[in-house]
N, C-alpha and C positions, 0 to 999 in steps of 0.2 A: 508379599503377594506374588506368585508364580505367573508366568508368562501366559497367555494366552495360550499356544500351543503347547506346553506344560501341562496347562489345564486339560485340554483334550483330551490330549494323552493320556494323562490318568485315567478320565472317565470311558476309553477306550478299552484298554486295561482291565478294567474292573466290568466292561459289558461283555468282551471274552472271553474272562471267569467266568460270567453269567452264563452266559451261549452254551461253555461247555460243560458246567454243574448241571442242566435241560437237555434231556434227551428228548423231550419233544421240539423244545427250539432249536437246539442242535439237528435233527433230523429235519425241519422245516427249511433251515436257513442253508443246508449243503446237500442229501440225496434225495428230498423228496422231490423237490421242483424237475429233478433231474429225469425220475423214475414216473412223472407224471407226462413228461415230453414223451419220453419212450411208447410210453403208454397211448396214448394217442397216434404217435405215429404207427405203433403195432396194427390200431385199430382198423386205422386209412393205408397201410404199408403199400397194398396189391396195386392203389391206385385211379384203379380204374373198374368201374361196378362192372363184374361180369356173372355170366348163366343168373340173370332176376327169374324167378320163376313167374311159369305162367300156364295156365290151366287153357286146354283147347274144349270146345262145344262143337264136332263135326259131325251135322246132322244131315250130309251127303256121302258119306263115306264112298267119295272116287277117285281117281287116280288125281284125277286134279287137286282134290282139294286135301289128300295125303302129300302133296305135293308142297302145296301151298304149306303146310305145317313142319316138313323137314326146311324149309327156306325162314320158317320162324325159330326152330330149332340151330342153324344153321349161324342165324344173327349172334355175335360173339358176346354179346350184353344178354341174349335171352334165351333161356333154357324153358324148353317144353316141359313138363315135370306130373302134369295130369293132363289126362284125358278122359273128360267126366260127358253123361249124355244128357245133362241139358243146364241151364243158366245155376237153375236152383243150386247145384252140388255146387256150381264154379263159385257163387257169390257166397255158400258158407266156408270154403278154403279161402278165397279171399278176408271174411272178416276172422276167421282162425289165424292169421296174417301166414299159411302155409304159401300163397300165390299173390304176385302184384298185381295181375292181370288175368282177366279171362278174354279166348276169342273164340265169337260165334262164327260159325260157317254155316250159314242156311243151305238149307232142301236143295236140289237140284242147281246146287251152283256150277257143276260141270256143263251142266243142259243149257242153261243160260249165256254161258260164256262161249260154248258151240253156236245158240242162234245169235250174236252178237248183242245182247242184253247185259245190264249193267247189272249183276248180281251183287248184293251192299254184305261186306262184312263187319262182323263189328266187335269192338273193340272197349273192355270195361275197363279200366283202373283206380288204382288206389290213389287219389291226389292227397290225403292227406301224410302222405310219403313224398314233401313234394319235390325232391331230387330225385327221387326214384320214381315218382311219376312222370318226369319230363321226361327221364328218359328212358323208358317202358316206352310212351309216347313218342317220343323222335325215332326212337330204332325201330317201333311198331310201321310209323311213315317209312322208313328208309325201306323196310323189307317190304311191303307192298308196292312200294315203287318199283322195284327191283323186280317183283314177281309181276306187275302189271308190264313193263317192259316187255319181260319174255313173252309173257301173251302175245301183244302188240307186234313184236318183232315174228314170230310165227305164224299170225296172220299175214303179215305184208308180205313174207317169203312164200306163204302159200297161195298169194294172190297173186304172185309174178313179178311184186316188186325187188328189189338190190339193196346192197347193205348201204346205199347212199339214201335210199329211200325208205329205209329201218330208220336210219339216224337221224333223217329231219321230221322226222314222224315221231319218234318218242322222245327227243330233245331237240326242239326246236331253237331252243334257245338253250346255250351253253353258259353257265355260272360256274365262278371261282371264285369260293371264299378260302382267304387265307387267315388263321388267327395269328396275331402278331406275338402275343403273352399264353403261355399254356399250350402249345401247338398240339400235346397227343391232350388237352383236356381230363389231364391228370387232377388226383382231387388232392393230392399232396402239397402240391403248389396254391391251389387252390382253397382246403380248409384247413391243412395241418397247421400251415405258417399263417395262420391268422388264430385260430384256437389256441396256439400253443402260449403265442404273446397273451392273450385273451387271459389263460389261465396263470402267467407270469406277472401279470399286474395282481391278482388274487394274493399272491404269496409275496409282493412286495406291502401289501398295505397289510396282509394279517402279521406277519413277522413285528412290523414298526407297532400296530396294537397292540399286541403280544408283549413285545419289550417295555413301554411304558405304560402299559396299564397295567403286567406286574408289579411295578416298584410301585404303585398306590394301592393296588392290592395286599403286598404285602406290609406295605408300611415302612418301604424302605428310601424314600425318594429323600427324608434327611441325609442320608449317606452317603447316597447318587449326587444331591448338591455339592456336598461335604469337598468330595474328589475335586472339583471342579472350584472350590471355593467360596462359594456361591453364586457364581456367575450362568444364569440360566441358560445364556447361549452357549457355553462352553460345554455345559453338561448335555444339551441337545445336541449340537454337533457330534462330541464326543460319543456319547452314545447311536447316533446312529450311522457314524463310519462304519464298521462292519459289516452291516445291515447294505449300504450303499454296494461297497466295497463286492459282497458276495453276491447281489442282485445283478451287478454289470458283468460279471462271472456269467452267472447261469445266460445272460441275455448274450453274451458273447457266444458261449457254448454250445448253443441251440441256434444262431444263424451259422454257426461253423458247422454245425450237425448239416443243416439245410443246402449250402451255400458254399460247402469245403466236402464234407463227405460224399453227399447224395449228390455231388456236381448238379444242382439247378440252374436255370441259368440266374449271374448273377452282375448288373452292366454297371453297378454304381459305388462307390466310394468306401473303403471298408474305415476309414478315417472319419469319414462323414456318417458312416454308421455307428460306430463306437460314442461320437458326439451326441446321436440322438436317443441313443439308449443311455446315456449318463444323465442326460435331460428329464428324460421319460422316468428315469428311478426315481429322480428327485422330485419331478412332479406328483408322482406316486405316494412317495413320502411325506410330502405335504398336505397332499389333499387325508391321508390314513390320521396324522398328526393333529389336524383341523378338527378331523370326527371323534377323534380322543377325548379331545380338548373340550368338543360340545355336550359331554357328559362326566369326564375324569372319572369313569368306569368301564373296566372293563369286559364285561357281559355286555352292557347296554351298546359299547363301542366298536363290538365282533360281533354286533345284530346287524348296527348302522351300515359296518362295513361291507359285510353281505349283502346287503339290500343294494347298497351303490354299486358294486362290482360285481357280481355274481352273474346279471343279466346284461354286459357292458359288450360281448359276443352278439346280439343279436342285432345290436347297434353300427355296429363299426360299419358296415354298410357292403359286407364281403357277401352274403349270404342272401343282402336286400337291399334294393338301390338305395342310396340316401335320399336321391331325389325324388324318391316317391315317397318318403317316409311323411306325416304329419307333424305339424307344427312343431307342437308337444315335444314328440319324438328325435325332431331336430333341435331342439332345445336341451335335453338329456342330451345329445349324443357330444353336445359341444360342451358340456360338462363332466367327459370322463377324459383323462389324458389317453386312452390307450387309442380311443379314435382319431386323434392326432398322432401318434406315436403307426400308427397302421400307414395314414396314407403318406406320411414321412420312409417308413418302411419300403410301401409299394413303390412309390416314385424313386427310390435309390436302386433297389433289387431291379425292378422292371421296364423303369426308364431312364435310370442316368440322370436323373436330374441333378442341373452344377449347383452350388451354393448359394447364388441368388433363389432362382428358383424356389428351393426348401424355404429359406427364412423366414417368409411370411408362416406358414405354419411352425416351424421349429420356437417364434416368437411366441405361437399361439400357447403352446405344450409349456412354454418356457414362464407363459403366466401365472398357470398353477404352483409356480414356487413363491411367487408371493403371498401365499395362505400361511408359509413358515411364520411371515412377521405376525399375522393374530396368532398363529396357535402358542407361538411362544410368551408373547404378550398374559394371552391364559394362561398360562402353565407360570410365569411370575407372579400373575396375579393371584392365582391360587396360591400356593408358596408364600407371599406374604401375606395374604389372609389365615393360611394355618398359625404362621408363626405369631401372630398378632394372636390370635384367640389361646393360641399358648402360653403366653405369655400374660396376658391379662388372667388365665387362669394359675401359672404362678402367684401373679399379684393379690389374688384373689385368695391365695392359701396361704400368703406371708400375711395379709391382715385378716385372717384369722386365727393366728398362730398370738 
């Protein structure tokens, strides 16, 4: 009987052949993870949403309120792009998705604003864009502040007041917010490095179905035993070294991309992050191996997988508070490792957090490995249930003979 490690190694061996005889597993396990990073960060590269279109309604045509539209124009997020004469044309460019935004400028808004009248502008958007509604929205406030200001301050100056009596006039009160994380509110930092993880848990659990629900697909798991002696852990193991091995790769290579190339900032432990990304494969690996196991098919096992990770992005809580999320919702969310693996993530990248700190989560992510001991359990179980009905079906042919 060969060594334990002996054993792995074989079965290591012989999953290598395999990987490389697959040019689809082969392509899964080494460039496409790679060329899916890219890809997304291609998508988000600029950063920062700039010129949204947006259709103007100026139904004063005066200097004021030409005015008023090069100061919307002017906003580095919003690009004027139509100028249509009246709501109806704005709201069918809007559902054509050519414009996020329409703004109306009413009748005699210059006249109004001469006799000291509150003339209402107004302002439609697309919220079911709803990043790109906030902020249509926020820079739509920013630029009317800005343009109410001028007003404001041109009054006071033409009224005889001084620029000490502009300032407490149109900001009475002075605010500073500072953001601590994100300071230009870039969306790189923001969705690339959460999507990207997102879409790397995807390719660690399809690869691991992949690799074992072939060898029962094909009929080749006597073999895969065989190597390994029959020792079921040795074969698991063994076979899914590789798999491990090239997952903490890509997971490595894509915060190096983040956090080494694109200089993010980056305040916490690269020790401590290589630890939680070794965690998180293997959590990964467990839970893909569990869902194997609950059908020992592979079709049915690359359905189950999708359905648990495909939507595991909407969860993590980057995109939506968690604490707003619903019961339910929070229940899933503490059921996917990658939501563990994110705020393990966040807290290292963007706060520094020391080793205490992390543990109570890294214990969390760290419990999903113990799905290893059922799914292997199954996958013995099965194994000598085949060989048991094989055998009785020898027996079955020698007394008949």
């Amino acid at each position: 009987m060969r060594s334990f490690i002996t054993q792995i190694k074989a079965v290591w061996q012989r999953e290598n052949s395999l990987i490389l005889a697959s040019k689809w597993q082969l392509s899964l396990v080494t460039w496409l993870p790679l060329a899916c990073m890219l890809l997304i960060y291609a998508i988000f590269s600029q950063g920062i949403p700039r010129d949204l279109a947006v259709a103007v309604v100026d139904q004063d045509h005066s200097r004021i309120s030409r005015n008023l539209v090069r100061y919307i124009d002017a906003n580095p997020s919003l690009a004027v792009t139509h100028q249509v004469t009246n709501l109806a044309e704005g709201k069918a460019l809007m559902q054509r998705g050519e414009v996020y935004a329409v703004v109306q400028i009413p009748r005699d808004f210059e006249k109004k604003i001469y006799l000291a009248m509150t003339p209402e502008v107004s302002t439609f958007y697309n919220a079911q864009y709803v990043l790109i509604g906030k902020l249509v929205s926020s820079n739509m406030a920013k630029t009317f502040a800005t343009f109410n200001a001028k007003i404001d301050a041109v009054k006071t100056l033409a009224s005889g007041g001084n620029l000490a009596l502009i300032k407490g006039t149109i900001a009475p009160i002075s605010t500073q917010v500072n953001p601590l994380y994100n300071v230009s509110t870039n969306y790189v930092p923001f969705l690339v490095t959460a999507a990207v993880p997102a879409l790397w848990q995807i390719f660690v659990l399809v690869s691991v179905l992949l690799a074992f629900g072939s060898e029962y697909k094909n009929n080749t798991q006597a073999n895969w035993f065989q190597r390994a002696d029959g020792a079921v852990v040795s074969a698991v193991i063994g076979k899914l070294l590789p798999y491990t091995l090239l997952s903490v790769v890509h997971g490595l290579l894509f915060l190096s991309f983040f956090y080494g190339y694109l200089s993010m900032p980056m305040h916490g432990n690269w020790g401590y992050l290589l630890l939680i990304l070794i965690v998180a494969v293997l959590a990964g690996q467990a839970i893909a191996l569990l869902i194997f196991t609950l059908t020992m098919n592979l079709t049915q096992a690359i359905s189950m997988g999708a359905a648990y990770s495909a939507p595991a992005f909407a969860f993590i809580g980057v995109t939506f508070p968690a604490e707003s999320m619903p019961q339910l919702a929070l229940i899933w969310r503490a059921l996917l490792p990658i939501t563990h693996y994110m705020q393990l993530q966040i807290g290292q990248v963007n706060y520094g957090q020391g080793f205490m700190a992390l543990l109570p989560q890294l214990i969390s992510l760290g419990l999903f490995t113990l799905t290893f001991v059922v799914a292997i359990y199954r996958i013995k179980r099965h194994r000598d249930s085949t060989l048991l009905a094989d055998n009785k079906v020898i027996l079955a042919g020698h007394d008949d003979e």
